[in-house]
Backbone as XML, in Angstrom:
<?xml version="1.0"?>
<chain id="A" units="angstrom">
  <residue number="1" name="UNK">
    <atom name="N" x="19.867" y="-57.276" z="96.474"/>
    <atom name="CA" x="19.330" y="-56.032" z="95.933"/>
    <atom name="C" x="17.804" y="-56.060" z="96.030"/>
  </residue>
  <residue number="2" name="UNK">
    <atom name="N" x="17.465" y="-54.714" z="96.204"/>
    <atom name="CA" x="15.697" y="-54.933" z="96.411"/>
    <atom name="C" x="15.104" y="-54.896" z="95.201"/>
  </residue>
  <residue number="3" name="UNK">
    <atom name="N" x="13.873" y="-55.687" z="95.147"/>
    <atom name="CA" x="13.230" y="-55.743" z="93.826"/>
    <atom name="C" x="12.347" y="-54.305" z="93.231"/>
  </residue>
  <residue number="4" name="UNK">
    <atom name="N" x="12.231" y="-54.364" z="91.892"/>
    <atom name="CA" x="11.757" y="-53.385" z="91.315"/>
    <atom name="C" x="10.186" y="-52.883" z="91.953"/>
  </residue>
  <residue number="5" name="UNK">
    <atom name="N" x="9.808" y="-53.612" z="92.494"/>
    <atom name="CA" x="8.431" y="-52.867" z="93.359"/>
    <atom name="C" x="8.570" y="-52.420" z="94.176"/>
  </residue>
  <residue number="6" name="UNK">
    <atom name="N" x="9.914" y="-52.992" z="95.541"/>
    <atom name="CA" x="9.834" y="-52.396" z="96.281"/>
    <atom name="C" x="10.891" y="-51.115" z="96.112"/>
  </residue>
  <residue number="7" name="UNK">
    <atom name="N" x="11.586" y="-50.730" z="95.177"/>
    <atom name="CA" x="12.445" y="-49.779" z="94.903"/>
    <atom name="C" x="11.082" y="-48.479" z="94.366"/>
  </residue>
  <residue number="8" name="UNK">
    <atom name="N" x="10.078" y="-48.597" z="93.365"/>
    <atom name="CA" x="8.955" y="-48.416" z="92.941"/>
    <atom name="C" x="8.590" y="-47.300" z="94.501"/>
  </residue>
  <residue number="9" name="UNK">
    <atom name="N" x="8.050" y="-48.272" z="95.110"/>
    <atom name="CA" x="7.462" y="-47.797" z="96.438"/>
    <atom name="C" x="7.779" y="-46.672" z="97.297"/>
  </residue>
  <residue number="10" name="UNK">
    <atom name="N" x="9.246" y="-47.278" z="97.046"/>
    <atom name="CA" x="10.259" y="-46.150" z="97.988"/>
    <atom name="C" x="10.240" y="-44.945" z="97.286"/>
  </residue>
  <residue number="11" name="UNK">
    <atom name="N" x="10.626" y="-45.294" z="95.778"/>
    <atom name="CA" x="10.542" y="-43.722" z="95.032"/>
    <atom name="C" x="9.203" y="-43.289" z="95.118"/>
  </residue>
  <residue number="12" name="UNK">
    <atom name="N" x="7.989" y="-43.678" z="95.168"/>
    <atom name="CA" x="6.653" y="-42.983" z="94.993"/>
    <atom name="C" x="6.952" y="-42.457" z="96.489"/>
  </residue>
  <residue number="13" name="UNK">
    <atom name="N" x="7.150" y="-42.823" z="97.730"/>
    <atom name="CA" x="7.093" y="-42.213" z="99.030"/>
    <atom name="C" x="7.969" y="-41.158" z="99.009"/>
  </residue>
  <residue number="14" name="UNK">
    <atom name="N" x="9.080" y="-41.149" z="98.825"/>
    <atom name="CA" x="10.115" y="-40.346" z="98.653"/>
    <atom name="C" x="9.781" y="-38.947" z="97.813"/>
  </residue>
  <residue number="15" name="UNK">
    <atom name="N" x="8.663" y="-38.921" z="96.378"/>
    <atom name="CA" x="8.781" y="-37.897" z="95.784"/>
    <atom name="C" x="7.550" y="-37.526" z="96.317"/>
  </residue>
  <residue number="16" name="UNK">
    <atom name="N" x="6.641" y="-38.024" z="97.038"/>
    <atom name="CA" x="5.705" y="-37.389" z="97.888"/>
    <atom name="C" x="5.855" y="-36.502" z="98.799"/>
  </residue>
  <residue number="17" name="UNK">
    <atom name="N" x="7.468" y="-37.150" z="99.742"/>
    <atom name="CA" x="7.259" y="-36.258" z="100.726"/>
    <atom name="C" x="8.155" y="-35.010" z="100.376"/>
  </residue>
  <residue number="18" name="UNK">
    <atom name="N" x="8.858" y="-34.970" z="99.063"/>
    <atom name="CA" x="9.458" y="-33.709" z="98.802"/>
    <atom name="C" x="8.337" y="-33.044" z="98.061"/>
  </residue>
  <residue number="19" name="UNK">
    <atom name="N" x="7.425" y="-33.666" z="97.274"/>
    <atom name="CA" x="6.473" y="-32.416" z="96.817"/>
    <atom name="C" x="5.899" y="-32.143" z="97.984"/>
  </residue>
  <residue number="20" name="UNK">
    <atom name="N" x="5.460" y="-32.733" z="99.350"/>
    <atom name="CA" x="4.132" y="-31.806" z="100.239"/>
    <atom name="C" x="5.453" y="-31.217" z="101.485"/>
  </residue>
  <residue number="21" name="UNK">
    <atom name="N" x="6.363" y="-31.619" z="101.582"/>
    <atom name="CA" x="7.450" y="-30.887" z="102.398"/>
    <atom name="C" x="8.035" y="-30.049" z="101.747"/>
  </residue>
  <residue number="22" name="UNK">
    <atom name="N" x="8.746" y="-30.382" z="101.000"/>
    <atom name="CA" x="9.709" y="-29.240" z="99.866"/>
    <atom name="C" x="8.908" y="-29.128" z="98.537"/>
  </residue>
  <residue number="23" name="UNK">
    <atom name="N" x="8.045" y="-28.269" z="98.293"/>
    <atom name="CA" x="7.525" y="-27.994" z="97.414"/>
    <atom name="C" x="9.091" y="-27.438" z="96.705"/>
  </residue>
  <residue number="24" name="UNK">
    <atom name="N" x="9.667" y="-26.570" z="96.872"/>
    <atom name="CA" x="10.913" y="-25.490" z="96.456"/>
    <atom name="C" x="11.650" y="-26.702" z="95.866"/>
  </residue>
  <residue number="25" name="UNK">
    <atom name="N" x="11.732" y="-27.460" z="96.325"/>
    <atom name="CA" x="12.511" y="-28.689" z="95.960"/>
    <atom name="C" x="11.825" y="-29.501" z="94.425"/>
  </residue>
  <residue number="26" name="UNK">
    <atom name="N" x="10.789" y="-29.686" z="94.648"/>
    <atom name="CA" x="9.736" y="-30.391" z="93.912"/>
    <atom name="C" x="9.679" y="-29.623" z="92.438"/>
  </residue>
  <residue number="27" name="UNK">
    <atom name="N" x="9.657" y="-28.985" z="92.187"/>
    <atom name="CA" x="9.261" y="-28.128" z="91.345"/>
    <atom name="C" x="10.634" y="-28.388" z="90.554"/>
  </residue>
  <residue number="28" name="UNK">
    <atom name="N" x="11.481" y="-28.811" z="91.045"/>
    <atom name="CA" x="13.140" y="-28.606" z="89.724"/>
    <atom name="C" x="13.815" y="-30.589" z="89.631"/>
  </residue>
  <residue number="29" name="UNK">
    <atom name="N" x="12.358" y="-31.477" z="89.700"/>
    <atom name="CA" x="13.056" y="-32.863" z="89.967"/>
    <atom name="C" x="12.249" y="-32.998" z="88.689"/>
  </residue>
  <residue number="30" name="UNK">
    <atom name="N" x="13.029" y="-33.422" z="87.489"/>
    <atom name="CA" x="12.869" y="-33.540" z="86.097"/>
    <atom name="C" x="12.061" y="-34.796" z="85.720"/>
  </residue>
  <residue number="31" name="UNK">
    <atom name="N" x="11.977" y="-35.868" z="86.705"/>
    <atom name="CA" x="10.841" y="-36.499" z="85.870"/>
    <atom name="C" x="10.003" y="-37.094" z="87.794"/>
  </residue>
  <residue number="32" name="UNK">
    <atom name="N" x="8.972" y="-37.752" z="87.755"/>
    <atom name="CA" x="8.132" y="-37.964" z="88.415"/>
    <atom name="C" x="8.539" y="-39.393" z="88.425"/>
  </residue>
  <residue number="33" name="UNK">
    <atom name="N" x="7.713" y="-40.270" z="89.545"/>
    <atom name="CA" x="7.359" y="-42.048" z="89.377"/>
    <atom name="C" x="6.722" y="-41.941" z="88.479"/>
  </residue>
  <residue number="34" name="UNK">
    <atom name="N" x="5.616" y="-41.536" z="87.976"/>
    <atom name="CA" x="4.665" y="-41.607" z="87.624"/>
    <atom name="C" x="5.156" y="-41.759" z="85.896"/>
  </residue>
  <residue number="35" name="UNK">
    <atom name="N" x="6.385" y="-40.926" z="85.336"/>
    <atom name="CA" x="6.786" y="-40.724" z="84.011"/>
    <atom name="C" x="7.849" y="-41.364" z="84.142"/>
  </residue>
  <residue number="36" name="UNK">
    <atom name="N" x="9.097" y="-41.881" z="85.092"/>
    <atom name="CA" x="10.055" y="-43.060" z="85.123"/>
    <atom name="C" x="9.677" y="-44.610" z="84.115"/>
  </residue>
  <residue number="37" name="UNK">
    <atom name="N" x="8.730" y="-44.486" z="84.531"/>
    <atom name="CA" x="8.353" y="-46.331" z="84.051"/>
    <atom name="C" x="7.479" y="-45.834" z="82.557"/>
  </residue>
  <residue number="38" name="UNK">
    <atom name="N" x="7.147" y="-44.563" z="82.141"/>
    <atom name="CA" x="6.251" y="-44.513" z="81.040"/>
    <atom name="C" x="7.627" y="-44.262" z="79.782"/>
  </residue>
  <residue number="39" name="UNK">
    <atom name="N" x="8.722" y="-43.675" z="79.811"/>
    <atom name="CA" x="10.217" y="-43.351" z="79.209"/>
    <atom name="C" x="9.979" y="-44.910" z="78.219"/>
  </residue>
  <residue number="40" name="UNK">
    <atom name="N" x="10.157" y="-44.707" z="77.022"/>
    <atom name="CA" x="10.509" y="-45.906" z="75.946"/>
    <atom name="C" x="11.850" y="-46.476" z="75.911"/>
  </residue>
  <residue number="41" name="UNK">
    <atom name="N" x="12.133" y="-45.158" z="75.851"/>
    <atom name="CA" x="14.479" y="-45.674" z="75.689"/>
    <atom name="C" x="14.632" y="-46.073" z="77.547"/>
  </residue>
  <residue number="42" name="UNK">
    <atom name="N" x="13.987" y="-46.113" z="78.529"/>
    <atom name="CA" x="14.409" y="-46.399" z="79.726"/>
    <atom name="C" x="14.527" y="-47.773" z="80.393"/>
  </residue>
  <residue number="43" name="UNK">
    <atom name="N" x="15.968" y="-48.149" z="80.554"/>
    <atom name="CA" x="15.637" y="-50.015" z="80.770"/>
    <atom name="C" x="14.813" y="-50.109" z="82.165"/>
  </residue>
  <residue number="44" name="UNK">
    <atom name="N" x="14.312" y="-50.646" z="82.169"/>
    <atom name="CA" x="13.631" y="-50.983" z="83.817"/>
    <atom name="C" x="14.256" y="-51.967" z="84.273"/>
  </residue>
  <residue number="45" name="UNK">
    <atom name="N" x="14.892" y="-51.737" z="85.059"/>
    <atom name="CA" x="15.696" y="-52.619" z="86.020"/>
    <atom name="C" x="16.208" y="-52.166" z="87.395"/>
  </residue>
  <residue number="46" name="UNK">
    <atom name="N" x="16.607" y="-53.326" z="88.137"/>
    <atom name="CA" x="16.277" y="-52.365" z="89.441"/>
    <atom name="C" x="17.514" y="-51.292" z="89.543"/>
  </residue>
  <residue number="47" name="UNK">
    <atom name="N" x="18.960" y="-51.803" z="88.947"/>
    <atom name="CA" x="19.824" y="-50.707" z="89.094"/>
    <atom name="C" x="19.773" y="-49.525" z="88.640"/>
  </residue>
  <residue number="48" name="UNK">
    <atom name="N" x="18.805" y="-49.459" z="87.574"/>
    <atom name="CA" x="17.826" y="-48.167" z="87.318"/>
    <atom name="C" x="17.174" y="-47.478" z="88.725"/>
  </residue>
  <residue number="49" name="UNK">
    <atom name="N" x="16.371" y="-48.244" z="89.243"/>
    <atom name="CA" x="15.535" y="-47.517" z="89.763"/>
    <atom name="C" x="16.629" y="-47.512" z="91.304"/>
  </residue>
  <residue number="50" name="UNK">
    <atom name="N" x="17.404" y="-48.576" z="91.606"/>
    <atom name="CA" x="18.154" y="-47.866" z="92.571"/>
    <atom name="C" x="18.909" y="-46.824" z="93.393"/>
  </residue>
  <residue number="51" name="UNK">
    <atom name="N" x="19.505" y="-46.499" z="91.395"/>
    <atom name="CA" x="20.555" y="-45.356" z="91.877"/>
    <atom name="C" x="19.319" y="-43.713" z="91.333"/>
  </residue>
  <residue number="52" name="UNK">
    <atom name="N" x="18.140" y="-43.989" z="90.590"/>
    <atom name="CA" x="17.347" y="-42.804" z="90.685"/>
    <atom name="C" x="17.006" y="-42.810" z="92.667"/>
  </residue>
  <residue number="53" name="UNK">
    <atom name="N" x="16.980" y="-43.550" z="93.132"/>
    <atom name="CA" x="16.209" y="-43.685" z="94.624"/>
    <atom name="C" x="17.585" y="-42.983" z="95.291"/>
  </residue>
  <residue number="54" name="UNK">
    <atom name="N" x="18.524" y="-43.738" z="94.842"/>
    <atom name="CA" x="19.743" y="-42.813" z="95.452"/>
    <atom name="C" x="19.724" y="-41.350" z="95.114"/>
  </residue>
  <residue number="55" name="UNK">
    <atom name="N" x="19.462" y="-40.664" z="93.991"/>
    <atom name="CA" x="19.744" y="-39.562" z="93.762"/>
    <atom name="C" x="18.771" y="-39.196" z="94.142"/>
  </residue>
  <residue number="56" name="UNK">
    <atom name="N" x="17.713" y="-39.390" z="94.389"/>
    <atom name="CA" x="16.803" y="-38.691" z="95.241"/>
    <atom name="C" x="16.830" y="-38.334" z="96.279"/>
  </residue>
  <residue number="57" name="UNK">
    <atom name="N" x="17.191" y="-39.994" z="97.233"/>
    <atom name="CA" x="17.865" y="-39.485" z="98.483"/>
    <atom name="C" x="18.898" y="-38.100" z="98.754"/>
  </residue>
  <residue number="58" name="UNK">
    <atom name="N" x="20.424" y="-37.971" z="97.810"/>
    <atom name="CA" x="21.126" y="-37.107" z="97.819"/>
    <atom name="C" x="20.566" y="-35.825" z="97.436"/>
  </residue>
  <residue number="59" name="UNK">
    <atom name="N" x="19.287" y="-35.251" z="96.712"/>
    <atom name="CA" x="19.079" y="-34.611" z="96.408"/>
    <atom name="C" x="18.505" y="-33.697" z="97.609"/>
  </residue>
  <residue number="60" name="UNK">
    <atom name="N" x="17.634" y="-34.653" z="98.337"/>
    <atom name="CA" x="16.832" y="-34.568" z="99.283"/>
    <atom name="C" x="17.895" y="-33.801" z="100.620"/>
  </residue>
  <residue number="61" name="UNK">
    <atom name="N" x="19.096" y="-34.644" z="100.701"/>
    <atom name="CA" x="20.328" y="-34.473" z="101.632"/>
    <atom name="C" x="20.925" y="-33.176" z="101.765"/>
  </residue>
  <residue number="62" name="UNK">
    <atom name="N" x="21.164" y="-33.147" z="100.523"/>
    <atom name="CA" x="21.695" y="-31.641" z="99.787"/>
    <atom name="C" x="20.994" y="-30.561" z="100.395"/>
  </residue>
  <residue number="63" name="UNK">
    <atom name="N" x="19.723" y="-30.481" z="100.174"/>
    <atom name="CA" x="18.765" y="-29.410" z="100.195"/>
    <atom name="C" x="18.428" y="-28.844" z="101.447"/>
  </residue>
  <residue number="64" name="UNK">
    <atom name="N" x="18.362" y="-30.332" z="102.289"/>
    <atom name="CA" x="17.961" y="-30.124" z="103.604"/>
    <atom name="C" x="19.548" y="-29.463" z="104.084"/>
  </residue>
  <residue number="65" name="UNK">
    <atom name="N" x="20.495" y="-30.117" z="104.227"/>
    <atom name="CA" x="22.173" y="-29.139" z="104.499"/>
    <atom name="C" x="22.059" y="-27.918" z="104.100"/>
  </residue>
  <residue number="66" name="UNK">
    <atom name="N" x="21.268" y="-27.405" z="103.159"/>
    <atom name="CA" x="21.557" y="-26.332" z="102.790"/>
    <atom name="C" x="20.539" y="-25.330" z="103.476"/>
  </residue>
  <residue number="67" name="UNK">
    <atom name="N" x="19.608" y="-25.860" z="103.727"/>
    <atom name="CA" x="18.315" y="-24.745" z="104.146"/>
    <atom name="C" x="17.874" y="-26.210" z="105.564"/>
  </residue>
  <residue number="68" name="UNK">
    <atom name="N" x="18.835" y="-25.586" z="106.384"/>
    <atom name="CA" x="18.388" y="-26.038" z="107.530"/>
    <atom name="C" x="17.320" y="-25.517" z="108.701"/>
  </residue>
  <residue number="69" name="UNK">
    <atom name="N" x="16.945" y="-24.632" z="108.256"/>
    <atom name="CA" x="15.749" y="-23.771" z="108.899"/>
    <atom name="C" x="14.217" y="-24.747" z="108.622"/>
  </residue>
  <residue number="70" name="UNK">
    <atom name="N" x="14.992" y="-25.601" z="107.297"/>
    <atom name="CA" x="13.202" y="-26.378" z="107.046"/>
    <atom name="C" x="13.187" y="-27.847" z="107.798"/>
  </residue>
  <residue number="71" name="UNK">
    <atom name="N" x="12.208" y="-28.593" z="107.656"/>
    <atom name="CA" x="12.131" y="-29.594" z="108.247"/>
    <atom name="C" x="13.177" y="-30.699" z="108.120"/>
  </residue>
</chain>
């Protein structure tokens, strides 16, 4: 399993390129990297931050299937 920095990394790249690509997208993803790791009740661990990286990915998947006209 990959470690919590490099899971970290992937999610900071990942919600970058949906805020400057999919803004439309960006605007309805309920918390940021930036507020993930600041959460009190949130365990930090990597299967945390795995399956958020996953749902990002799918989110990302989704959107693009659906509005295939965008990048």
């Amino acid at each position: 399993m990959k470690r919590l920095q490099e899971l970290t990394k992937e999610i900071n790249e990942l919600t970058l390129k949906i805020e400057q690509e999919y803004p439309e997208l960006y605007q309805y993803l309920d918390e940021t990297p930036i507020t993930i790791s600041a959460e009190m009740n949130a365990k930090m661990d990597t299967k945390n931050f795995s399956d958020y990286l996953n749902s990002l990915k799918q989110l990302l998947k989704h959107h693009i299937a659906e509005h295939p006209h965008k990048k």
